[in-house]
SEDREN-64704 format. One record per residue (C-alpha): z, y, x; residue in one letter. Coordinates in steps of 0.2 Angstrom, whole numbers, plus 2048, in hexadecimal, padded with zeros to 3 digits. Layout:
BEGIN
ZYXa...
! end
This chain:
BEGIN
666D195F2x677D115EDx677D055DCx686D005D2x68ACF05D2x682CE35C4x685CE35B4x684CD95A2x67CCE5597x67ECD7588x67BCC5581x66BCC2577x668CB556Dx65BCAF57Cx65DCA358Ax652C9D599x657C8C59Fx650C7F5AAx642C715A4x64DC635AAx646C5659Fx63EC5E591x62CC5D58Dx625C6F58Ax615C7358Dx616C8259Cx60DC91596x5FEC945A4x5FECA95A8x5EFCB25A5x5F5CC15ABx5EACD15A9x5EBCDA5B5x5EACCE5C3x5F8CCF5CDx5F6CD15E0x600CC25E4x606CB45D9x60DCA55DFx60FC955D3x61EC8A5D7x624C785D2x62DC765C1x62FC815B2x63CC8B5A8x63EC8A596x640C9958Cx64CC9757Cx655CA4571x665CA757Cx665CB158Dx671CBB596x669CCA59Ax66ECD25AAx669CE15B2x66ECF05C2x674CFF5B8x664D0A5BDx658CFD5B4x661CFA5A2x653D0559Bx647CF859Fx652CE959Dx657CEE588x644CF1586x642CDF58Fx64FCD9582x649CDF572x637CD7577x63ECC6578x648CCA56Ax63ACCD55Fx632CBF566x63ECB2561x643CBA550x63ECAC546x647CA0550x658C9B548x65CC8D556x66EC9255Fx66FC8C572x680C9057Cx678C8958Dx675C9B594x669C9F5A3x665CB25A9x656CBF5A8x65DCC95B5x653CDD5BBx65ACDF5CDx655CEE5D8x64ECEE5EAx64ECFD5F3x63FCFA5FDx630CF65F1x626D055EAx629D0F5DBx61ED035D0x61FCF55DAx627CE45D2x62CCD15D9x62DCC55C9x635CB45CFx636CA65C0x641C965CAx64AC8B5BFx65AC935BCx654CA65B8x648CB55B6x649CC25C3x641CD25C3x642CDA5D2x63DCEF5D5x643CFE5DAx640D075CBx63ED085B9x62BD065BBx62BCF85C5x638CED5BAx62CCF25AAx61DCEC5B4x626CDE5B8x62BCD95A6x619CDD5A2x613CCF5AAx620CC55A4x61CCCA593x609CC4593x612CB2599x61ACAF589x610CA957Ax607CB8570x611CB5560x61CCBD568x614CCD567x615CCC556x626CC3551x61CCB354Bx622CA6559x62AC9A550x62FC8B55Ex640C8C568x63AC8B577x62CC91585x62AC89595x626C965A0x61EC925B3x627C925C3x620CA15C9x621CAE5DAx617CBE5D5x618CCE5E1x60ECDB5D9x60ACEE5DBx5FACFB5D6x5EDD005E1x5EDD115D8x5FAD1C5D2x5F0D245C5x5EAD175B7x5E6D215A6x5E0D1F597x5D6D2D58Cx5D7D3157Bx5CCD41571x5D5D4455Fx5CCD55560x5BBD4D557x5C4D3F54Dx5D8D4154Bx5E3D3054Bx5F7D2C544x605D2E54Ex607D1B54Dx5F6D19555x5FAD23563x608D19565x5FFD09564x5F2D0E571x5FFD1457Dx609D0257Ax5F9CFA57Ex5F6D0658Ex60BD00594x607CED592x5F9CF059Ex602CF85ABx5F8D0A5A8x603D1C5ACx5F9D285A4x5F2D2F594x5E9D3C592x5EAD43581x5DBD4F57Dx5E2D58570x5D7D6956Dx5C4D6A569x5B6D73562x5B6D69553x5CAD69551x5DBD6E559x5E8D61557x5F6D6655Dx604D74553x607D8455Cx615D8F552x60FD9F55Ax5FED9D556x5FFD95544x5ECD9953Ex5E8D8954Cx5F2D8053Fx5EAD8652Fx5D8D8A536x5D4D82545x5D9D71542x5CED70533x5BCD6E533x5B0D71524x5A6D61524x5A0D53531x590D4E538x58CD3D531x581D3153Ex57CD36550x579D47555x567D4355Bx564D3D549x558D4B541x55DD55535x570D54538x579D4F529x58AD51524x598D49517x59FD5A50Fx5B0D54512x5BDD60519x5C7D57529x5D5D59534x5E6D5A538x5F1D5D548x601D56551x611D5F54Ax61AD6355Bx628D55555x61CD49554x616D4D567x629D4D56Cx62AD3C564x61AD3556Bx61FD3B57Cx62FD3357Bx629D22576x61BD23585x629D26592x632D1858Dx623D0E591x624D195A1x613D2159Dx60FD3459Ex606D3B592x5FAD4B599x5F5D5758Cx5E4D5F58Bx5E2D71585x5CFD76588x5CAD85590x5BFD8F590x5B3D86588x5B3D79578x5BDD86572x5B4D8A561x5C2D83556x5CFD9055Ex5C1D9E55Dx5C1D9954Cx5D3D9C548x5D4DAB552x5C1DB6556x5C9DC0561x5CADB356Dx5B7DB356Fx5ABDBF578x5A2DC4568x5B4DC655Dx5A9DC054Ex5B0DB1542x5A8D9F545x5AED9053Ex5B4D7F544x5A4D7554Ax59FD6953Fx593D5F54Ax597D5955Cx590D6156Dx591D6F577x595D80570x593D93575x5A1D98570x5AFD9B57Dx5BEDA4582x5BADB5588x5C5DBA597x5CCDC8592x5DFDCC595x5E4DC8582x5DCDB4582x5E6DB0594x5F5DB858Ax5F2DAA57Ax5EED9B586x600DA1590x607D9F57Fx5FED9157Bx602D8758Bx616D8F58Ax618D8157Bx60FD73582x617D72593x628D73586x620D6357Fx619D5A58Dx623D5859Ex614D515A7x611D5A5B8x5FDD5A5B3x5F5D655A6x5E5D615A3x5DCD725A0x5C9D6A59Cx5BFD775A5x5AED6D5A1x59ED72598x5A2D85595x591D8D591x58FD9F599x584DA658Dx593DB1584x599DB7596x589DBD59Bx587DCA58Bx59ADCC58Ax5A1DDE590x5B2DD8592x5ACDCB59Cx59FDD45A5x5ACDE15ACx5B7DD15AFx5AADCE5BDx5AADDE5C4x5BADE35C4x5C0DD15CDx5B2DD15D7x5ABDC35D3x597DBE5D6x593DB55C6x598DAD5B3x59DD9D5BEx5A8DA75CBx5AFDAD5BAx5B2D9B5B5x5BDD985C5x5C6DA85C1x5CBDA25AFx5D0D925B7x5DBD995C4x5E5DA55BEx5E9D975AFx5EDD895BEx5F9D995C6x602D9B5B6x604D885B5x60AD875C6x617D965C1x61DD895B4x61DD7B5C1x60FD735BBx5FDD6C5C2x5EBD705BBx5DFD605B8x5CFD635B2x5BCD5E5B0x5B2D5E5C0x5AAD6F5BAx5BAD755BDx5B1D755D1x5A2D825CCx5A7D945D3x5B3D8E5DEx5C3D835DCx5D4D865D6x5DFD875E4x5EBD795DDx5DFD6E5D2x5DED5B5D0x5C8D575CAx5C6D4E5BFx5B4D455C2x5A9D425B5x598D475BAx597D395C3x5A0D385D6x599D485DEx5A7D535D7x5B6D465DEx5ACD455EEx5ACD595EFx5BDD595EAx5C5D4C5F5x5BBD55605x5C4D64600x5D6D5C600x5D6D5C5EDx5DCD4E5E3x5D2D435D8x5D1D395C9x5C0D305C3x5B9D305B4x5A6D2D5B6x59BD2B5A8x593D1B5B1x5A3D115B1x5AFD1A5A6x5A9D20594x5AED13589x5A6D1E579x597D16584x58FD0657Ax597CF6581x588CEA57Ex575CE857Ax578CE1569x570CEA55Cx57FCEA54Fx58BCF4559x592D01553x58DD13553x590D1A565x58CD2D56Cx57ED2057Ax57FD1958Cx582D0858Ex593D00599x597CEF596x5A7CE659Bx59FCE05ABx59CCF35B1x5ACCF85AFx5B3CEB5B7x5A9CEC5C8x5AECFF5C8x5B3D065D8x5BBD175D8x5BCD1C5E8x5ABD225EBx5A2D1B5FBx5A0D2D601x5B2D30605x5BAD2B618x5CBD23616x5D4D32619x5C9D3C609x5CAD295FDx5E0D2E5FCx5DBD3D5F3x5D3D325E4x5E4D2E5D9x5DAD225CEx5D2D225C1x5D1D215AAx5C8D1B59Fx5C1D2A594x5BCD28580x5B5D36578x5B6D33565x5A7D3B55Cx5A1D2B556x5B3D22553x5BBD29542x5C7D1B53Fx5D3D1254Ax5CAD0054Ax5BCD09550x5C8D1255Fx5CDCFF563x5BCCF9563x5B6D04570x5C4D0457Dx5C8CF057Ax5C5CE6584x5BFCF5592x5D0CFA594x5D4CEA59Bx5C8CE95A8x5CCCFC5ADx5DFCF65AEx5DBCE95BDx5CDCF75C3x5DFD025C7x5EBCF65CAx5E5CE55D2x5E1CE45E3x5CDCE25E8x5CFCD25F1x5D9CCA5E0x5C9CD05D3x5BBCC35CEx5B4CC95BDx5B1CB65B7x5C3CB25BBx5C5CC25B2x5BBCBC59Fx5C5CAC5A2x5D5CB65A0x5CFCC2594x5C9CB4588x5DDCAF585x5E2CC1587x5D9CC3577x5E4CB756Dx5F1CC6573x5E6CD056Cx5E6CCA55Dx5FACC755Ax5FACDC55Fx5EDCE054Fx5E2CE955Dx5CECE8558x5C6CE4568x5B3CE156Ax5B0CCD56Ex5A1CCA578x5A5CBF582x59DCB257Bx58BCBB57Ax57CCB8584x574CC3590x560CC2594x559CC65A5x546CC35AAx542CBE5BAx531CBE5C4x52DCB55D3x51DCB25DAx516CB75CDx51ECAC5C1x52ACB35B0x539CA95ADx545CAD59Fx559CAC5A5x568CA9599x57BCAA59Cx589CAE592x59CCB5599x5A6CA7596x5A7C9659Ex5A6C82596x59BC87588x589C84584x57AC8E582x56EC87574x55CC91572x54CC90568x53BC9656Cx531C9455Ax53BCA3551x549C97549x55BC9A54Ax564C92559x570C82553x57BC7355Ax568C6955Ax560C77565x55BC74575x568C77583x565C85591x565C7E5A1x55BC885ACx54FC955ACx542C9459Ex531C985A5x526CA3598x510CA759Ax510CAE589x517CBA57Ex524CB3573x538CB456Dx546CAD572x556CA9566x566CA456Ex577CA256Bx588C9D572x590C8B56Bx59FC7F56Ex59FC6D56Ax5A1C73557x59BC85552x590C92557x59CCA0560x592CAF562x584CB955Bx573CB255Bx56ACBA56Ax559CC1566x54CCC7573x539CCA571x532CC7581x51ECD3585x516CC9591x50ACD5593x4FDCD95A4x50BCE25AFx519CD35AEx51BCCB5BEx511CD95C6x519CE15D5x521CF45D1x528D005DDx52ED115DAx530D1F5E6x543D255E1x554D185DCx558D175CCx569D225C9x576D155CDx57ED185BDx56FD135B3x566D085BEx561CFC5AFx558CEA5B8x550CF45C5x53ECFA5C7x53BCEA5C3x543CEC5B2x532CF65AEx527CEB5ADx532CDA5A8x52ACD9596x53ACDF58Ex53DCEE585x54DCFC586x558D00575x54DD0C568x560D15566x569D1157Bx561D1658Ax56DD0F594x56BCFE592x565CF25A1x552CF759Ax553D0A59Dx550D105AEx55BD215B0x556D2F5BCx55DD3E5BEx553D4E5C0x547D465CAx535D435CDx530D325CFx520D285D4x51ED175CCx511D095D3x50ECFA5CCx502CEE5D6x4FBCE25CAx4F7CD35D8x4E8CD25D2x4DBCDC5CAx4DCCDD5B7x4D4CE75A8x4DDCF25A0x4DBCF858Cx4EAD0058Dx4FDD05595x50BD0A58Ax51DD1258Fx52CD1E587x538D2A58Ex549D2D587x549D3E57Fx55AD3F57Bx561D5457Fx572D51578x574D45587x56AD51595x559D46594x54CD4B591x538D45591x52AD4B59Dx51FD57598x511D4E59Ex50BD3F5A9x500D3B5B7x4F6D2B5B8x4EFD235C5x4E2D125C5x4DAD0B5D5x4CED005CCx4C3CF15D1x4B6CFA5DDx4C4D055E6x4C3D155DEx4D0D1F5D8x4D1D235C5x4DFD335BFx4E4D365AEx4EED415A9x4FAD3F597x501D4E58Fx50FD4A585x50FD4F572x518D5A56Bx529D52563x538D5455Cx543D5656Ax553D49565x548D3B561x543D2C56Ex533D2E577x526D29576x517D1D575x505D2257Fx4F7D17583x4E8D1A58Fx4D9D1258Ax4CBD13594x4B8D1758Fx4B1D07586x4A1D0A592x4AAD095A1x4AECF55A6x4BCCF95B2x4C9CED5BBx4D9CF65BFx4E2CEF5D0x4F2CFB5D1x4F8D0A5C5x503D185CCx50CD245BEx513D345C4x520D395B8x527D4D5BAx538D4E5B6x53BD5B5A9x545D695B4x553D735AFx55BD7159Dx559D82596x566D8E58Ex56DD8A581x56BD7557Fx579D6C586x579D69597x572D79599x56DD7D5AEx56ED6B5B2x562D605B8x55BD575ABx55AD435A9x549D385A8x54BD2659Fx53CD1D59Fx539D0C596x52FCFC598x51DD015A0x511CF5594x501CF2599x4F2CE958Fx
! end
């Protein structure tokens, strides 16, 4: 590739000089994510408000972007230096597309790249080495004394995304902006904007104006958690959509950050809002209206000549809108029900030969992937998109959990991950009780950070079809934009070195150092993250037969201060040190502090020591790796799950499996009574046994067998206490317990989920 020669683009009022003499205090980097090799040199350089801005022709994009930063950060500066030194962007030819070289000497910046993207990644870094007032225009001193530094630096993944829904709760087009600015400083590529949904479609069409004035409207919203029975609502009309020059706008201003925005339009199903604006669309031609409550919805596009011809249309002004060579065409929970009684449908199947509703599905997504590859364009879709067969051209997107990449990726299909276990930041981020109000699950920082995504199925050859990977936030639960922040911050930050950063440079406490002055950045950017680092996590451990209580926090150099009596934890608390041993049942209050203050919430855990703690449990199936909680063990550690999470390290997760649970006691002990609960949450896929087996081998060898049915309830709500209690005239020891707990079996028509496996959560197993 030829280059023209260098040239000055301008002076700016900014210089980088040598710190020959001058006593600056060099700024140490903290950069997020961790580069794969950084080199710190001897001396320093000095950053004042005159430079000489230099760049190769092909990279003045970059370099006036470069320029207006510093500008902004030294606006308040009035000092005039006429020593002059150089920021200079030069290209080499043989480093990667998004691959950078950042060399700080004592006489210059230089930003070395062979593209765009790599010189922006490059001043990326360089941006989170200059103070964080400088995010916001509020640095005030004339200098910064900047490390001599080597950095070569390049991602391990070529897909690194970010998700957003606005299709359950809609955000300003300054938002967007905001969360695609925060997506660029992290060195992510990819948004996925998830623009249509059952409860709203937010984006203008011109042809189809009722999507406008009908579907982007819904009558009312559901007010608290979909489980919470009866389902309330505020009686407030909302919505809104994207006019088109807004999306050109927004577009624009992502590909100057060099990120490319992939639009969602859902088919077939969540689809309800478009029905809405349009029944003939459906199979049943009948008016509905824009849901109103979140979940899965019968309602889908019937497959008849006439709905391909609106989504043609459709799709015709998007692709206008959106250059991206993916559009992401959902595919996921599509309900069957309307195709099975559906006419048009039916003779669908016969006509094209087709065996079933799900063979119907792969139809519907084909021909849209063949009329998108007519436009030059790529399908992306949810992993359902795999039932009935694959489109010929599709990228899966895996969010079932890995077995849809690893069937993709074996089929020469390319792959991006998004499983529920490590990448559903509308999931709760920790145990504290006060959080706010998320659609369940449980993924903390820590889990997001040791996320693999290339599935340890997959031979080398199958692991290239894995792209990489997004963070996913579905927005049921999130109606402002403070709440948006909260939920993707500081999770996003961990994803970003998940995707970019090599394995061999991650250590997750390295990490929480880095990320404790990333959140002074944080700050100087107005971004609402969730601060938890300075919390306390609780483990029991049992050995020997002996309970012993565990406390750390996330962050290094401070002190853990606890009380057992009930009070509130102070500076004149007794200092943790080492495990705290406990024979009784009791509660533990602690709390984070420095030298001066408290620093985190008080930590509050009721510890049951009841008959079965320390005992020895085994169970004849593994946890589901994704909700795996503290093990078997975790059953019987005297610590109870969440009333409103069930996947917290408490809840076990299995999915549609039966298990067998044993729990030796060590020694023979009577028993009044044994108390558990199942998650019965069906909006989630889990679902309470029916019933339970019990079995006791008790002090003279025989076998005792009970059997628990389990009342009738109301299906949404947690589940459920039962005790056995054995006849008062029979004086038995009990040496071991078995429980045989059925899983429930296929979720029935109609519930979400419906002809999946369904999910068994069981709780603490107390026994008195």
């Amino acid at each position: 590739m030829h280059f023209k020669k260098l040239v000055v683009l301008f002076i700016l009022s900014l210089i980088i000089i040598a710190c020959k003499g001058n006593k600056v205090e060099v700024v140490v980097p903290h950069i997020i994510p961790v580069p794969n090799s950084s080199e710190v040199l001897n001396g320093s350089f000095t950053l004042n408000s005159n430079i000489h801005l230099i760049s190769e022709e092909d990279l003045n994009e970059v370099a006036e972007f470069s320029a207006a930063f510093l500008k902004q950060g030294f606006k308040n500066n009035t000092d005039d230096y006429k020593q002059k030194s150089f920021l200079e962007f030069k290209i080499d030819s043989n480093l990667h597309e998004e691959e950078y070289v950042l060399r700080i000497t004592e006489e210059k910046i230089l930003i070395t790249s062979s593209s765009q993207k790599g010189a922006f990644y490059g001043f990326q870094t360089l941006r989170q080495m200059l103070p964080v007032n400088f995010e916001n225009g509020t640095y005030t001193e004339n200098k910064v004394a900047l490390p001599c530094i080597n950095i070569k630096d390049k991602p391990k993944f070529s897909y690194r995304g970010m998700h957003l829904d606005v299709g359950r709760h809609m955000y300003s087009v300054d938002f967007i902006k905001k969360y695609i600015d925060a997506l660029a400083i992290l060195k992510m590529n990819t948004f996925h904007w998830h623009l249509t949904e059952d409860q709203g479609w937010r984006i203008e069409i011109k042809k189809y104006p009722k999507l406008q004035e009908i579907a982007a409207y819904r009558d009312e919203t559901l007010v608290g958690h979909y489980s919470d029975q009866p389902h309330q609502f505020d009686g407030e009309k909302y919505g809104g959509y994207y006019a088109q020059e807004e999306v050109k706008g927004i577009v624009a201003y992502a590909e100057k950050r060099f990120i490319t925005i992939i639009p969602e339009i859902e088919m077939p199903g969540h689809s309800q809002a478009a029905i809405a604006a349009y029944p003939e669309l459906g199979c049943a031609g009948e008016q509905v209206e824009v849901a109103k409550k979140w979940g899965v919805f019968e309602e889908i596009y019937c497959t008849k000549d006439s709905t391909f011809d609106f989504l043609e249309d459709v799709l015709d002004e998007v692709l206008e809108l959106f250059p991206s060579k993916y559009i992401h065409i959902g595919g996921d929970e599509a309900p069957k029900t309307r195709w099975k009684t559906c006419a048009n449908c039916q003779k669908r199947i016969k006509d094209e030969g087709l065996k079933d509703e799900h063979e119907l599905q792969n139809y519907f997504i084909t021909r849209m992937e063949k009329y998108l590859n007519s436009k030059g364009r790529q399908i992306i879709g949810w992993d359902e998109i795999l039932e009935g067969g694959l489109a010929p051209n599709a990228t899966v997107m895996s969010w079932r959990g890995t077995n849809g990449a690893v069937e993709a990726a074996k089929s020469g299909h390319n792959v991006v991950m998004t499983p529920t276990s490590h990448c559903y930041f509308d999931y709760y981020q920790s145990d504290n009780e006060n959080e706010p109000l998320a659609i369940g699950g449980f993924l903390p920082l820590e889990k997001v950070y040791e996320f693999n995504p290339i599935p340890e199925e997959l031979t080398n050859e199958e692991a290239k079809y894995v792209l990489g990977a997004q963070g996913n936030l579905w927005t049921e639960y999130m109606p402002t934009e403070d709440q948006v922040e909260y939920m993707v911050f500081p999770r996003m930050l961990a994803m970003s070195e998940v995707l970019w950063s090599h394995p061999k440079q991650k250590n997750y406490a390295d990490f929480i150092s880095r990320l404790e002055n990333f959140h002074k950045r944080l700050d100087a950017l107005n971004i609402n993250y969730a601060n938890h680092l300075y919390e306390i996590e609780g483990e029991m451990i049992s050995e020997s037969g002996k309970s012993y209580y565990e406390l750390k926090t996330l962050t290094e150099g401070k002190t853990i201060r606890y009380t057992l009596d009930g009070s509130e934890p102070d500076l004149n608390s007794k200092v943790y040190k080492s495990q705290i041993p406990f024979v009784e049942s009791t509660t533990i209050k602690a709390a984070v502090f420095n030298d001066e203050v408290q620093l985190g919430k008080t930590f509050i855990q009721y510890i049951n020591y009841h008959k079965a703690v320390g005992a020895k449990i085994t169970i004849d199936k593994t946890p589901h790796k994704a909700y795996s909680g503290s093990g078997s063990e975790g059953l019987i550690n005297g610590i109870s799950g969440s009333d409103t999470r069930y996947g917290d390290k408490e809840w076990l997760g299995f999915w549609g499996e039966d298990i067998l649970i044993e729990i030796d006691l060590r020694e023979e002990k009577e028993i009044h009574s044994i108390e558990t609960r199942f998650y019965n949450g069906n909006g989630q896929w889990i679902y309470a046994p029916k019933e339970i087996d019990m079995q006791f081998v008790v002090n003279d060898g025989s076998i005792v067998k009970d059997k628990v049915y389990l009342k009738k309830r109301d299906v949404l709500k947690v589940e459920m206490n039962y005790n056995f209690n054995p006849p008062k005239n029979m004086n038995i020891k009990v040496k071991s317990i078995k429980l045989i707990v059925p899983n429930y079996g296929i979720i029935p028509e109609g519930r979400q989920g419906a002809g999946n496996k369904a999910w068994t959560f069981i709780d603490e197993i107390i026994i008195n």
